[in-house]
MIVEXZA-981465 format. One record per atom (N, C-alpha, C): residue number from 1; residue in one letter; y negated, x negated, z. Coordinates in steps of 0.05 Angstrom, whole numbers. Example, Ala and Ser with C-alpha at 12.3 -4.5 7.8 and 13.67 -1.06 7.14 Angstrom:
REM residues 2
- 1_a_114_-264_156
- 1_a_90_-246_156
- 1_a_66_-264_156
- 2_s_45_-257_142
- 2_s_21_-273_143
- 2_s_-1_-258_157
END
This chain:
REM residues 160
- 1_x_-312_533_253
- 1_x_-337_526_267
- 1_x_-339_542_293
- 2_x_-348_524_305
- 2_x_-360_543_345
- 2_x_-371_553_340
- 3_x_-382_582_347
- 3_x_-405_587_359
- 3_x_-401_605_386
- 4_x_-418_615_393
- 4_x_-417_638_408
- 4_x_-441_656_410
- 5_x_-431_688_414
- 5_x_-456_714_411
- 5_x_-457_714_437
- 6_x_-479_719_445
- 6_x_-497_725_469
- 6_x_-525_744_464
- 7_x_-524_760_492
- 7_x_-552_779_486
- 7_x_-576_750_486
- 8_x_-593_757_472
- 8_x_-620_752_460
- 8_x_-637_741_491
- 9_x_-643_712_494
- 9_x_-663_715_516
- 9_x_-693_704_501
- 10_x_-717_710_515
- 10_x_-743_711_506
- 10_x_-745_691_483
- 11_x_-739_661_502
- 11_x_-738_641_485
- 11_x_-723_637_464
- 12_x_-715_656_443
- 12_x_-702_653_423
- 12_x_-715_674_405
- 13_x_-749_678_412
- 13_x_-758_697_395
- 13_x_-769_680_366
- 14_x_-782_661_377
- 14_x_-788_645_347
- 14_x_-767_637_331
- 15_x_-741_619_339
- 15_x_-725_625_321
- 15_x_-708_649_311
- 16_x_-707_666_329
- 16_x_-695_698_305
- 16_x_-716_698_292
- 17_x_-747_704_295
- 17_x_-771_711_271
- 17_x_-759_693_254
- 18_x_-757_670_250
- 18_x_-759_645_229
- 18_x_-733_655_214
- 19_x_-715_657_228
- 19_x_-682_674_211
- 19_x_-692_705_193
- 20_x_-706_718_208
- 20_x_-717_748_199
- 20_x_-727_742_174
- 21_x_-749_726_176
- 21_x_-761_717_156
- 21_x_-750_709_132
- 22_x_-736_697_129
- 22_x_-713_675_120
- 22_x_-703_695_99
- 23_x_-693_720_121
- 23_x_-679_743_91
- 23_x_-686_753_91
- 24_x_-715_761_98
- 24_x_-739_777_82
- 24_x_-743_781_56
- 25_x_-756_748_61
- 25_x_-761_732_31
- 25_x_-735_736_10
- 26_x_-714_732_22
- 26_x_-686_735_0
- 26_x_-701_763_-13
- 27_x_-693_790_2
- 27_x_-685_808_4
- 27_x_-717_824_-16
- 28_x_-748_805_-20
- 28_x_-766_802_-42
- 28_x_-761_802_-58
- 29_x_-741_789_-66
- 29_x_-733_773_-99
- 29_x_-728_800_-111
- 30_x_-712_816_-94
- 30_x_-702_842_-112
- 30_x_-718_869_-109
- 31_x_-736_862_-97
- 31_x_-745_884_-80
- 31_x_-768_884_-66
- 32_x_-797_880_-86
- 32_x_-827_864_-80
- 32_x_-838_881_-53
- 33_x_-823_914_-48
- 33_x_-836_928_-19
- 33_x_-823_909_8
- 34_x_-807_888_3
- 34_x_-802_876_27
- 34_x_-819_841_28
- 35_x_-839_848_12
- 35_x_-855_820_14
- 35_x_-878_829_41
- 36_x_-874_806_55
- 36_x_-885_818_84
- 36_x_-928_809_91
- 37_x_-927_828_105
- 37_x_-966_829_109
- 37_x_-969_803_122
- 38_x_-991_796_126
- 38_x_-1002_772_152
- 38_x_-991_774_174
- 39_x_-989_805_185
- 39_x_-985_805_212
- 39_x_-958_811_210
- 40_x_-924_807_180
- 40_x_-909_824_195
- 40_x_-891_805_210
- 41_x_-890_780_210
- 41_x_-880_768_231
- 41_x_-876_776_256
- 42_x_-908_769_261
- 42_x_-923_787_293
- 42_x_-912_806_297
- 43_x_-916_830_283
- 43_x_-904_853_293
- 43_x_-877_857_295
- 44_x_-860_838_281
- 44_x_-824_838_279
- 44_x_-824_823_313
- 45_x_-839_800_318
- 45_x_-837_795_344
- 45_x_-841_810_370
- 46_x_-854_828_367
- 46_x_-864_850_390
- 46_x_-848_868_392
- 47_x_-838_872_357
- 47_x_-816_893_372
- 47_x_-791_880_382
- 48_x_-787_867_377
- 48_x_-766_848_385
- 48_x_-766_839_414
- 49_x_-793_832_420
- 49_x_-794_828_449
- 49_x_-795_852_466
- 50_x_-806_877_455
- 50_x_-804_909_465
- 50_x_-772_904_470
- 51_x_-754_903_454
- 51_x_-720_912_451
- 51_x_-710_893_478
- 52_x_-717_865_483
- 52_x_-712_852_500
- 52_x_-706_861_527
- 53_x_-726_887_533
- 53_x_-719_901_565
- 53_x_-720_936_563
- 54_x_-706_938_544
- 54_x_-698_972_530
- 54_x_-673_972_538
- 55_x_-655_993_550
- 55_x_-630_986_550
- 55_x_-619_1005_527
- 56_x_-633_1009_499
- 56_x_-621_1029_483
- 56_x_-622_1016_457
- 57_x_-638_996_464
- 57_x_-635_968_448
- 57_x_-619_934_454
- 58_x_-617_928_430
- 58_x_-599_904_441
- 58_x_-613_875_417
- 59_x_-611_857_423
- 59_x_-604_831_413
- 59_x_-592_815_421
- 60_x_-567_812_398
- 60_x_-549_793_399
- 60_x_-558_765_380
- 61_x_-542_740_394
- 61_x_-554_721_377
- 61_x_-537_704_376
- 62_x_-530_688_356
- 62_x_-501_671_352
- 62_x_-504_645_349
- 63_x_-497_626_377
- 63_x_-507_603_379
- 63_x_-487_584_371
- 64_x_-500_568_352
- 64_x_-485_534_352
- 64_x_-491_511_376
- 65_x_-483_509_394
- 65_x_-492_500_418
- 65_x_-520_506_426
- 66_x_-543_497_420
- 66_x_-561_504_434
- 66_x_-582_525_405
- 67_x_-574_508_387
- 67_x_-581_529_359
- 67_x_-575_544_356
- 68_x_-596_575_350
- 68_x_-596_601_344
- 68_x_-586_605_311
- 69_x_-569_606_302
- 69_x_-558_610_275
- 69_x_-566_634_265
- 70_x_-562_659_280
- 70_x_-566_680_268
- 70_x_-567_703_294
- 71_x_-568_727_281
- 71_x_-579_745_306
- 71_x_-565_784_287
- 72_x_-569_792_316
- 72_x_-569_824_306
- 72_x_-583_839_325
- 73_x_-605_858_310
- 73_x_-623_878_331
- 73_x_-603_904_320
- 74_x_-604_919_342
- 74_x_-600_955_342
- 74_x_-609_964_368
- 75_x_-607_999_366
- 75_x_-614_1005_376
- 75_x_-594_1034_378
- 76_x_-593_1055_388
- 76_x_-583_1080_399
- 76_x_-609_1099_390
- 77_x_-601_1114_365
- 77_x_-606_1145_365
- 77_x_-602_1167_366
- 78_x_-612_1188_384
- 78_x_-593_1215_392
- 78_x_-605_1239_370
- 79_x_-581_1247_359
- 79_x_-593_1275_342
- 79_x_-578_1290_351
- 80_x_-604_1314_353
- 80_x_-593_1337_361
- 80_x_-614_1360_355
- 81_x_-610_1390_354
- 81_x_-636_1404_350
- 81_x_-617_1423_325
- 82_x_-627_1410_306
- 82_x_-620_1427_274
- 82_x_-585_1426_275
- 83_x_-573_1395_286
- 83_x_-547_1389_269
- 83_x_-535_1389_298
- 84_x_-508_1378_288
- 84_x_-485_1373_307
- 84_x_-487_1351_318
- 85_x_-503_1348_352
- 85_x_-505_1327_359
- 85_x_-490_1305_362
- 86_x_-493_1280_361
- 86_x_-490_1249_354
- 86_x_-504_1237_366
- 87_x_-496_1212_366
- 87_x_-505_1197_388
- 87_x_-498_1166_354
- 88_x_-526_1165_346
- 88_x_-516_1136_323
- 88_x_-527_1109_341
- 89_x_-515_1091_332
- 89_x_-516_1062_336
- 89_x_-519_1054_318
- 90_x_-559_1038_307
- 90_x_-565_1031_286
- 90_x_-570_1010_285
- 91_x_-561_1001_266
- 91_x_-560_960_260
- 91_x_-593_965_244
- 92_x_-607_954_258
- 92_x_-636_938_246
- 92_x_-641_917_227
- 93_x_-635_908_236
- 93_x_-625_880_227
- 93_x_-602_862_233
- 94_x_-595_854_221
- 94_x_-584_827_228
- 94_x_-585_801_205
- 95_x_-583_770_216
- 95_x_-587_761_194
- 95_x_-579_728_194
- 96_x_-569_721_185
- 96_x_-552_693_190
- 96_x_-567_666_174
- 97_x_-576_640_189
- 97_x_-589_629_169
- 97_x_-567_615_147
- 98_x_-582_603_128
- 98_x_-579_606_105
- 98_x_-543_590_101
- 99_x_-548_562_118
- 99_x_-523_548_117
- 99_x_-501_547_133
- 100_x_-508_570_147
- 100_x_-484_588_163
- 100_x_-469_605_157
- 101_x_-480_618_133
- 101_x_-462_650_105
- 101_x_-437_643_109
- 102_x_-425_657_117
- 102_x_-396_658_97
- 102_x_-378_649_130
- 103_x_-384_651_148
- 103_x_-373_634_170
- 103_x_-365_653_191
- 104_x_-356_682_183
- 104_x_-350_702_200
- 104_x_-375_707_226
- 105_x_-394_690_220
- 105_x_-413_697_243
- 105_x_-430_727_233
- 106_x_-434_745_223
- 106_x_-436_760_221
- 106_x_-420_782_232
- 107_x_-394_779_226
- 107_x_-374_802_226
- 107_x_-377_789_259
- 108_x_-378_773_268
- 108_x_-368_770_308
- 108_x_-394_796_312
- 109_x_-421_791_298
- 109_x_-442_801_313
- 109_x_-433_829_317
- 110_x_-429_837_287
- 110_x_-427_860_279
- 110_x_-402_878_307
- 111_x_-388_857_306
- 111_x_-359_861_324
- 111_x_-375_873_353
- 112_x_-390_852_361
- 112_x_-400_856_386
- 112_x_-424_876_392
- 113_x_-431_881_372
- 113_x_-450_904_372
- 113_x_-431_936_374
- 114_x_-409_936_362
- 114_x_-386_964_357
- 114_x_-385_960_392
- 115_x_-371_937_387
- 115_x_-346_939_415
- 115_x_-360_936_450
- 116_x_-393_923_447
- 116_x_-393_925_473
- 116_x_-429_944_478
- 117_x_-435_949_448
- 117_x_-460_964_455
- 117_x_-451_987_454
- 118_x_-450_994_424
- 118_x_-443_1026_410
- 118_x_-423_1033_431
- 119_x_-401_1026_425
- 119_x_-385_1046_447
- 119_x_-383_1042_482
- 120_x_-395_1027_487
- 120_x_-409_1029_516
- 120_x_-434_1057_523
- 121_x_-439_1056_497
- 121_x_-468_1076_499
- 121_x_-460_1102_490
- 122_x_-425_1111_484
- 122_x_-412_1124_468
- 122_x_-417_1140_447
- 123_x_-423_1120_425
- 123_x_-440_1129_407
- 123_x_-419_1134_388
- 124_x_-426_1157_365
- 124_x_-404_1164_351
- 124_x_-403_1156_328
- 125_x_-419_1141_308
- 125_x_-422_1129_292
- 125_x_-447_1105_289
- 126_x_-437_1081_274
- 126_x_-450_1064_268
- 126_x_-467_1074_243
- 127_x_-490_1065_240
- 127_x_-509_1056_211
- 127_x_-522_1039_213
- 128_x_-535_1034_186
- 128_x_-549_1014_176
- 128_x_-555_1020_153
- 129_x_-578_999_135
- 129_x_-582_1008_113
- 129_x_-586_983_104
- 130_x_-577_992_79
- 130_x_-564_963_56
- 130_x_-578_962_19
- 131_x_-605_949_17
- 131_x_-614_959_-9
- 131_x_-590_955_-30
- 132_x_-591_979_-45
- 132_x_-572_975_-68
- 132_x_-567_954_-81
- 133_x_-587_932_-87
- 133_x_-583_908_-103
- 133_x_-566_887_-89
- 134_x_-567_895_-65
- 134_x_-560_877_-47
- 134_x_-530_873_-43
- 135_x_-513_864_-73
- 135_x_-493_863_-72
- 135_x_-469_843_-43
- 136_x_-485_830_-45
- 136_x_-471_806_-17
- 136_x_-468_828_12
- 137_x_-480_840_13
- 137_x_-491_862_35
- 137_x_-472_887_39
- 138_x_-474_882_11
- 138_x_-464_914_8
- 138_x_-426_916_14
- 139_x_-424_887_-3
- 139_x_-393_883_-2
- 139_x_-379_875_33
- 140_x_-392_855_50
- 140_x_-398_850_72
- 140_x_-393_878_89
- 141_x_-408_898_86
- 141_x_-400_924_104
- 141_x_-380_931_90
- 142_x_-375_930_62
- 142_x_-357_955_52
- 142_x_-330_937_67
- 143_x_-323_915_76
- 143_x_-301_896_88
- 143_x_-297_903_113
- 144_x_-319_909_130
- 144_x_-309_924_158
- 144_x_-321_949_155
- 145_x_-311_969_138
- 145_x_-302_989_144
- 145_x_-318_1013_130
- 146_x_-346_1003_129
- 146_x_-372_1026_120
- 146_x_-364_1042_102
- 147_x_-382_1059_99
- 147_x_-376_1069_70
- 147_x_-402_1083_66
- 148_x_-409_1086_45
- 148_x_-440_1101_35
- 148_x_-434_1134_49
- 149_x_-458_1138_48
- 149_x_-466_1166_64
- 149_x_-484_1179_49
- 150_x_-508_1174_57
- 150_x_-530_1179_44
- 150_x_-540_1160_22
- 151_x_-550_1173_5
- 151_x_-566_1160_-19
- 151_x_-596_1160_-15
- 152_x_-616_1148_-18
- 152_x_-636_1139_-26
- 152_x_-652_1140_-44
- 153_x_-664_1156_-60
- 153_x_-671_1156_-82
- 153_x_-711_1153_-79
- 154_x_-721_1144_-101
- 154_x_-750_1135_-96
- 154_x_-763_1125_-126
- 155_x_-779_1144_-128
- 155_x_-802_1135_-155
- 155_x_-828_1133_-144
- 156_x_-832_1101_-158
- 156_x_-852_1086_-156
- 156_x_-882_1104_-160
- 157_x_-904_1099_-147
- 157_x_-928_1117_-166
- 157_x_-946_1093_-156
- 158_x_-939_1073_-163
- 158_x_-961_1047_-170
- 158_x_-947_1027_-184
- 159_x_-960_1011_-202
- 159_x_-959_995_-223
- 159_x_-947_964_-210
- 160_x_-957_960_-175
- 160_x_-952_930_-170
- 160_x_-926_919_-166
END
């Protein structure tokens, strides 16, 4: 299959929301803190349109001719202070619609996010975060290259 990744222009904010959304809702089924408010659309759009003229942010988006298939937000964080400064390149999101899976369009994003953001911005390591249940996800990074770092740990203190 064609496609091609390109940075993110305005007009492709409603369809990334509608993709965002898309594996939101997946990403519910396992996991009821990612069922989203009234406004989180809205607000996934704003920041998204904020990232649009950030140069420490990026959106990539992976087109089937004029159709937006899927997308990847990140961004550039600098630590420094307590630890050994770094410079991370963090995947936000990314997210492919539904009948596109499996079509290397991910791994290009992913590709083009390493090769022409992160190390343009000479960042020394990639992250992201991947809920544990999220076996498809999980295996997907563990294929180019990831590997767990940090753990996560969290007890509930409400009943819903």
């Amino acid at each position: 299959m064609e496609f091609q990744i390109t940075e993110s222009k305005s007009s492709d904010l409603i369809e990334i929301s509608r993709i965002w959304t898309e594996v939101i809702d997946y990403h519910a089924k396992f996991d009821n803190t990612f069922t989203l408010v009234k406004e989180g659309s809205l607000n996934f759009q704003l920041m998204i349109t904020a990232a649009l003229t950030d140069s420490s942010q990026v959106v990539y988006v992976a087109r089937k001719g004029e159709e937006v298939i899927g997308f990847l937000y990140g961004f550039i964080k600098k630590y420094s202070g307590m630890f050994k400064p770094r410079i991370t390149a963090h995947v936000s999101d990314i997210a492919i619609k539904k009948d596109y899976r499996r079509k290397n369009i991910g791994t290009a994003l992913m590709s083009k996010f390493e090769n022409e953001f992160a190390k343009s911005r000479k960042a020394d390591e990639i992250s992201l975060n991947v809920h544990s249940q999220n076996i498809e996800g999980l295996n997907f990074y563990n294929k180019l290259g990831f590997s767990k770092k940090l753990i996560t740990v969290q007890k509930s203190l409400r009943n819903d």
